[in-house]
N, C-alpha and C positions, 0 to 999 in steps of 0.2 A: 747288157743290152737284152731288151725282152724281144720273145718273137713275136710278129705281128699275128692281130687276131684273125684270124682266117675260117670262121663258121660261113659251114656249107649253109649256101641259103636257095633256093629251089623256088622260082617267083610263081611255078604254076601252084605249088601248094597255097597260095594268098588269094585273097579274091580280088579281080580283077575291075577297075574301075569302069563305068557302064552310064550308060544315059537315065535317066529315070525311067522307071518302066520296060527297062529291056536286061535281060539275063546274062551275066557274065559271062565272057569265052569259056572260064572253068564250069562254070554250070550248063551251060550248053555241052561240053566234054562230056559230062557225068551221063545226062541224058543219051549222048550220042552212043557213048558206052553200053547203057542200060540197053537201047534198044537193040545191038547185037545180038547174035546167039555163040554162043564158045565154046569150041569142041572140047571133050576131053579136060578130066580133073583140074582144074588150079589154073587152066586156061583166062579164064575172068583175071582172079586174083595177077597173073601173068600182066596181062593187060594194064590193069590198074597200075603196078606198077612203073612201068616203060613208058606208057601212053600220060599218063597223068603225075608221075613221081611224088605219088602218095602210098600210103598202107593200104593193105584194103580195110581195115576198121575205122581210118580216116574218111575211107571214100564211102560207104554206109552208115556213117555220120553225117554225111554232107548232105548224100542222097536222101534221106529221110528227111532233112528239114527242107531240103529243097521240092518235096513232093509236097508241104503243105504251102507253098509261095504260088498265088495266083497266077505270075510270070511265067512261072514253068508250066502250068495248064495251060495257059494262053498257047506254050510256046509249041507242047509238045502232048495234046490232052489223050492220048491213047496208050501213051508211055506213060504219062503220071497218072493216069485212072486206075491202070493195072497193078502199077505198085501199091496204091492207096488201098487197091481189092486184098490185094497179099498181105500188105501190112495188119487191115482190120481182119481178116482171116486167124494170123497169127495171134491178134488179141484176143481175139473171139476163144482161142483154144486155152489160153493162159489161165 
């Protein structure tokens, strides 16, 4: 007899189904996230974790495409403009 399959499956890592036009509970997270400040080393990376039950390399994957979806400006344009300034900063150095 085999044992049954038992993969951890984690439903916030997925994206969540959403009206047309309006931004995922997950993606709304990411944001809420973002706009924090986090004391103290690895604090973020902390965060992401527990709060969201991703990697952080997951969740700076996510975030980066979600900063180019008009949704996310609509939803939160102060938060996704900053990032958008940091990101083309970064390129700008590359």
């Amino acid at each position: 007899m085999t044992a049954p399959d038992h993969e951890h499956h984690d439903p916030r890592a997925e994206p969540a189904p959403r009206a047309a036009g309006e931004l995922s509970v997950r993606d709304r997270a990411l944001l809420a996230l973002e706009r924090r400040s986090h004391a103290g080393p690895g604090a973020k990376e902390r965060a992401i974790r527990e709060e969201l039950g991703i990697s952080p390399v997951r969740y700076y994957q996510l975030l980066n495409a979600l900063i180019d979806d008009e949704r996310a400006l609509r939803e939160d344009p102060v938060t996704v403009n900053r990032l958008r300034r940091v990101r083309d900063a970064k390129r700008g150095r590359r």
